[in-house]
NUTI-760354 format. One record per residue (C-alpha): residue number from 1; y, z, x. Coordinates in nm, 2 decimals. Each point is the difference from the previous one (the first is absolute). Layout:
BEGIN
k:Y:Z:X
NUM:Y:Z:X
...
END
This chain:
BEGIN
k:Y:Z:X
1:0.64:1.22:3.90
2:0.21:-0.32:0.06
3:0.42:0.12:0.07
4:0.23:-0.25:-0.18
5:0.21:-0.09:0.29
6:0.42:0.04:0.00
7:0.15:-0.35:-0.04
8:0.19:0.07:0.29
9:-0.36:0.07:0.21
10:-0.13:-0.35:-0.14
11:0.33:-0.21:0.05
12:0.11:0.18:0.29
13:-0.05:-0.34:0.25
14:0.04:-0.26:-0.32
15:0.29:-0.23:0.09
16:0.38:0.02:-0.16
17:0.25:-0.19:-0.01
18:0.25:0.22:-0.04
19:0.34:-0.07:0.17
20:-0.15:-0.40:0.07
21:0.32:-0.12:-0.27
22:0.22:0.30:0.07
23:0.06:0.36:-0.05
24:0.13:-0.15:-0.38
25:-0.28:-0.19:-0.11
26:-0.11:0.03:-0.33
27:-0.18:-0.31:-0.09
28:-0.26:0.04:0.27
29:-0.33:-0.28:0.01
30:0.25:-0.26:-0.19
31:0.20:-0.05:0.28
32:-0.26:-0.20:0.14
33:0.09:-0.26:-0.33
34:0.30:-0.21:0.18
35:0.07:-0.33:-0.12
36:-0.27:-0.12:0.16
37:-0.24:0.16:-0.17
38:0.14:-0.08:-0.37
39:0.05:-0.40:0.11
40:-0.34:0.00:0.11
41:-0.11:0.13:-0.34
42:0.20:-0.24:-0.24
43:-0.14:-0.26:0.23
44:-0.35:0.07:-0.17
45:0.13:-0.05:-0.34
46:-0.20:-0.32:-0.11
47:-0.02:0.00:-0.33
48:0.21:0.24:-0.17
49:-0.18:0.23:-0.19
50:0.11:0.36:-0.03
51:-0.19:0.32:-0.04
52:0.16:0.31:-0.12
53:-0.18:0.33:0.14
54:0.13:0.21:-0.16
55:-0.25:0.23:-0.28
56:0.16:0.02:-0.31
57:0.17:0.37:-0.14
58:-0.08:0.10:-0.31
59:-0.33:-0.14:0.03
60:-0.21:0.05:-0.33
61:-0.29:0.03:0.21
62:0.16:0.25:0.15
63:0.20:0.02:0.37
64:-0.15:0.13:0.32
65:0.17:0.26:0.18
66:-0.08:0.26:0.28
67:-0.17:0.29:-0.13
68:0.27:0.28:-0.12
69:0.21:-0.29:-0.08
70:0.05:-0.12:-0.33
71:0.08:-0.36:-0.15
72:0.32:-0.08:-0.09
73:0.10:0.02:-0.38
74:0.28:-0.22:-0.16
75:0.18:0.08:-0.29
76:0.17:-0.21:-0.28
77:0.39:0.09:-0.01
78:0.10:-0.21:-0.30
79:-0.18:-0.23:-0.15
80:0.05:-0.22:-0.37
81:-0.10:0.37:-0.17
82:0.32:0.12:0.14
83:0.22:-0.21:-0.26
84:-0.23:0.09:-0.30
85:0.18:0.15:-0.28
86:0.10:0.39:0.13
87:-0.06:-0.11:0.36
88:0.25:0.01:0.28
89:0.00:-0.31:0.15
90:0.37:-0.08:0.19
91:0.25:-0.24:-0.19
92:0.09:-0.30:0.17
93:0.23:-0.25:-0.10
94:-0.19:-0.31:-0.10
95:-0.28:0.27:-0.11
96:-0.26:-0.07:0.35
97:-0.25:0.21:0.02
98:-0.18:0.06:0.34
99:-0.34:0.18:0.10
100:0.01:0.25:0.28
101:-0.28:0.23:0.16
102:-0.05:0.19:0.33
103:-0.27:0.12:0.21
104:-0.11:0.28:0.20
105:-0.22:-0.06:0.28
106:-0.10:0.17:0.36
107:0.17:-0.25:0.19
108:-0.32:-0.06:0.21
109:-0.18:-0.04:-0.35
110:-0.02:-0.35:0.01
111:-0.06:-0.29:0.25
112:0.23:0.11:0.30
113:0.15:0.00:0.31
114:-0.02:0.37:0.17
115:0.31:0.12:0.19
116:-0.06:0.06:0.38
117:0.09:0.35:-0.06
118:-0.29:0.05:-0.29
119:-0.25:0.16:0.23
120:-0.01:0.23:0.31
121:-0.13:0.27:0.23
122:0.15:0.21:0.31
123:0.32:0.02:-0.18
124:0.12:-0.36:0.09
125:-0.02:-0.31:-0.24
126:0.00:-0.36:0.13
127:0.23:-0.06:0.30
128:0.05:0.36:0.08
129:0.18:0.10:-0.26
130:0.04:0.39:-0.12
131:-0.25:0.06:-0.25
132:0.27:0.18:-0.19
133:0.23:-0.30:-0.04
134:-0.28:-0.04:-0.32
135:0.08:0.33:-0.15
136:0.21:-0.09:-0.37
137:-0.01:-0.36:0.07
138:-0.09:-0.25:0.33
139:0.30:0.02:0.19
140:-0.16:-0.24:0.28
141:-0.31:-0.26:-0.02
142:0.04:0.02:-0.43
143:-0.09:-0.36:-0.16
144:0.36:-0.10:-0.02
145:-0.01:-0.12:0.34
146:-0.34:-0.23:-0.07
147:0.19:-0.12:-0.36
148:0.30:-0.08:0.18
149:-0.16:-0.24:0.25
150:-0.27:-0.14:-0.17
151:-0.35:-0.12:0.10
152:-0.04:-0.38:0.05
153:-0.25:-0.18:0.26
154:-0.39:-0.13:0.04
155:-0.27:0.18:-0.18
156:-0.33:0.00:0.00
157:-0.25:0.10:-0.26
158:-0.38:0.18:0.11
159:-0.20:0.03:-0.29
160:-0.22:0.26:0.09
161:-0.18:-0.02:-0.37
162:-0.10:-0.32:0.07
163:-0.06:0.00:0.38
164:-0.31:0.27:-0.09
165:-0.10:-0.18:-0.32
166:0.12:0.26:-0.23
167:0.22:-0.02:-0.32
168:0.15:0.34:0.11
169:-0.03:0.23:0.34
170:-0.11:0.33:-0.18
171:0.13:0.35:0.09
172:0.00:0.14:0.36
173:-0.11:-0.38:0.13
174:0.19:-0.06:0.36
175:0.07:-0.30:0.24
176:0.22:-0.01:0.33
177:0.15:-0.29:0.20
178:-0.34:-0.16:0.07
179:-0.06:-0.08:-0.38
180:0.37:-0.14:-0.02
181:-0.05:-0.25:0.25
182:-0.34:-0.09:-0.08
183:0.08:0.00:-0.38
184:0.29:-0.28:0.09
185:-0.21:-0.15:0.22
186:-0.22:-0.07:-0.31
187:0.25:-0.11:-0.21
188:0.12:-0.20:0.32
189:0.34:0.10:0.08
190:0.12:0.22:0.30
191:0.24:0.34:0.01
192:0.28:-0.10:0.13
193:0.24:0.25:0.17
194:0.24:0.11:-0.21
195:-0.20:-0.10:-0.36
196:0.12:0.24:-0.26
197:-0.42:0.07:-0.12
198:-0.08:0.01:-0.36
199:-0.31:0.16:-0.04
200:-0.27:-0.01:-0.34
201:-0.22:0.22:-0.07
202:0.00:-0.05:-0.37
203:-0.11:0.39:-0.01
204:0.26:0.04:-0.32
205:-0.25:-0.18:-0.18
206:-0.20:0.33:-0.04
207:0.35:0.22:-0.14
208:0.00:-0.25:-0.28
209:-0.39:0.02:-0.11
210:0.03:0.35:0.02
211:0.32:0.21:0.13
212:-0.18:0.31:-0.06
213:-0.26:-0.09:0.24
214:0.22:-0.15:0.22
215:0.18:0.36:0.09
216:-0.31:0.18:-0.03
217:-0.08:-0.02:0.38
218:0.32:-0.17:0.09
219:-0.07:-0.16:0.36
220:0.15:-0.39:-0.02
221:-0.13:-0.25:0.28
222:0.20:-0.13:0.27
223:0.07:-0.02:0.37
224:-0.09:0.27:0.22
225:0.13:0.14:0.29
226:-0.09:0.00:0.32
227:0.15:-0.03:0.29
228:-0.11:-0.36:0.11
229:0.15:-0.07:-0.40
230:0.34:0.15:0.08
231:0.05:-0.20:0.38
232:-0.12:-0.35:-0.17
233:0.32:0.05:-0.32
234:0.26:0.09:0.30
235:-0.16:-0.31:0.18
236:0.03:-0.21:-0.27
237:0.36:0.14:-0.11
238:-0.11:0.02:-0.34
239:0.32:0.06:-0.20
240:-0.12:0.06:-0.37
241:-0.35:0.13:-0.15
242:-0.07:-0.12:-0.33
243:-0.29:0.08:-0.26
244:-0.16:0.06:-0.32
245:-0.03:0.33:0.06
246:0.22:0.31:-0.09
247:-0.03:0.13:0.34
248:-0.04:-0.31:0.22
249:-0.30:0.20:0.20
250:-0.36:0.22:-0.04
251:0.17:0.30:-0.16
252:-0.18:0.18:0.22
253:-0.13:-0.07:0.29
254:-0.39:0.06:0.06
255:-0.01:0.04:0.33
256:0.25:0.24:0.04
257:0.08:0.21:-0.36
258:0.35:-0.14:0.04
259:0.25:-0.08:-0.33
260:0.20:-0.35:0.09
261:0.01:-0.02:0.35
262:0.10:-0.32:0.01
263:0.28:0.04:-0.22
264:0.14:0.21:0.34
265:-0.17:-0.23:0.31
266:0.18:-0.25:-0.15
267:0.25:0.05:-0.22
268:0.14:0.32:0.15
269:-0.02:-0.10:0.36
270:-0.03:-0.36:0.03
271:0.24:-0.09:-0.34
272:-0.24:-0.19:-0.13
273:0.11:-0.07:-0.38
274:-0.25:0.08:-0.30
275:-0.01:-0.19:-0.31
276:-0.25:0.13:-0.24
277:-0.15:-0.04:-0.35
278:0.01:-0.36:0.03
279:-0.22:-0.30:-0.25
280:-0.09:-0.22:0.18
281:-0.25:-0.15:-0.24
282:0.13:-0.34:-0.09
283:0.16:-0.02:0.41
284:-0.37:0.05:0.09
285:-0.16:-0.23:-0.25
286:0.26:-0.32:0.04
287:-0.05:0.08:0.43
288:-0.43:0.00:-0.08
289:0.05:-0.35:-0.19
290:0.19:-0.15:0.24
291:-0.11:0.14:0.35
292:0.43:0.11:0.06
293:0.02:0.33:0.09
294:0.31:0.01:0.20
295:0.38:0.01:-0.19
296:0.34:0.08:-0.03
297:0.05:0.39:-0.10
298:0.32:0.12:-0.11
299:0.13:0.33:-0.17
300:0.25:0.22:-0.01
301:-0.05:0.37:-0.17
302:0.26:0.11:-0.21
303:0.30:0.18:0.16
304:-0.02:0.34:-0.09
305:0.19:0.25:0.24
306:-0.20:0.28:0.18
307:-0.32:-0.13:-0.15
308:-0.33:0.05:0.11
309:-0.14:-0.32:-0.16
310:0.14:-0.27:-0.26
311:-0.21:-0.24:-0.23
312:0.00:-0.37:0.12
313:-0.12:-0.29:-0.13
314:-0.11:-0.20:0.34
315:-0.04:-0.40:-0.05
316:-0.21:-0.23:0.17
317:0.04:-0.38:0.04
318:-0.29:-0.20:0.12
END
């Protein structure tokens, strides 16, 4: 019988770059966007178009989450029936009248940025950090420090689908490094250190046939570890993983029985940011029609203090 090994057995000789910005950092992988980086992406705006990534809330077809989480809900406040006859719509002089509504929402129910802090073993979170520093709120590594400074610089998208001649990857499907560079090989562009990657998998595509299927054996696709994996994202200073997925990896991994390791090889101890539950659907069609798969990236999650995550609405200008 196979042992599920500690992540702190499997990770004990991965690479961290804890302490690389200072004993303060909070921000992590994105310290490796300087000016540079974000002039060199503007510089491959050509024709102006803009993509919105960001899935929609409130979806009628529904919204995926992560199992045990729920979509978020939004509720009408006042609306025109408010100042029908017996209502209790507010006077104002002039006689407006205004719609309101609110929702509530896991604030990693959406498309996302994760906090630094979001995930951990060994009692430490990214850059050393006490683990209990989490407890009642993220006191260090929470998303505030990511919304405060914004993500701006050259990305690249790898469309996995479409690299393996599939409308979707299905459940529990994997690819490393290797397929990256030989899927933009194929579509003819290189990784560049320092590309923010935006990955599709277009694996959502199955929640919306059928969302009961979907979490009936809920094992997404994505990136798996290994070692090798790990070494080639710190050589490449990767500062931000992006995807269509809710998790942004295999769920978990085959080869090991593990639940999200990268979401601590490289988020916990390299910094790596995670942006997740992406479409990319109309990015990935306008870059198949016109052979473009490299962009300007920008986002900025909202600033919510102590957070573990906040919704963003990344844009992409080609």
């Amino acid at each position: 019988m196979t042992t599920t090994p500690d992540l702190t057995e499997l990770l004990a000789d991965s690479p961290s770059n804890w302490g690389k910005w200072g004993a303060d950092d909070e921000v992590g992988s994105l310290n490796y966007l300087t000016a540079e980086q974000v002039l060199a992406g503007v510089g491959l705006i050509r024709k102006g178009a803009l993509f919105t990534l960001q899935r929609l809330i409130g979806d009628p077809n529904g919204d995926p989450v992560w199992p045990g989480r729920s979509p978020a809900t939004r509720e009408m406040i006042l609306d025109e029936s408010h100042w029908d006859e017996g209502g209790d719509g507010p006077a104002f002089p002039g006689g407006l009248h205004y719609a309101d509504d609110k929702i509530n929402a896991f604030l990693q129910g959406s498309t996302q940025y994760d906090a630094l802090g979001h995930v951990w073993y060994d009692g430490r979170i990214y850059n050393g950090y006490d683990a209990r520093t989490t407890v009642g709120g993220l006191e260090k590594a929470s998303v505030e420090p990511i919304a405060q400074r914004g993500v701006a610089g050259r990305a690249v998208l790898l469309d996995m689908a479409r690299y393996r001649g599939a409308g979707h990857l299905g459940a529990g499907e994997t690819f490393d490094h290797t397929d990256l560079e030989k899927c933009a090989a194929a579509q003819g562009i290189e990784i560049k250190p320092r590309d923010i990657l935006v990955i599709r998998t277009n694996h959502l595509d199955l929640f919306f046939e059928d969302s009961e299927a979907f979490y009936g054996n809920f094992c997404e696709p994505g990136l798996v570890y290994s070692p090798e994996l790990v070494q080639w994202f710190q050589d490449k200073e990767i500062p931000n993983l992006v995807t269509d997925t809710i998790a942004n990896e295999v769920t978990t991994d085959p080869h090991n029985g593990v639940a999200l390791v990268l979401h601590n090889a490289l988020m916990r101890n390299l910094g790596i940011a995670f942006t997740e539950i992406c479409d990319l659907e109309k990015l990935a069609d306008d870059c198949a029609a016109d052979g473009v798969y490299e962009f300007f990236y920008v986002a900025a999650p909202l600033k919510i203090h102590r957070a573990t995550g906040a919704p963003v609405n990344p844009v992409v200008i080609k």
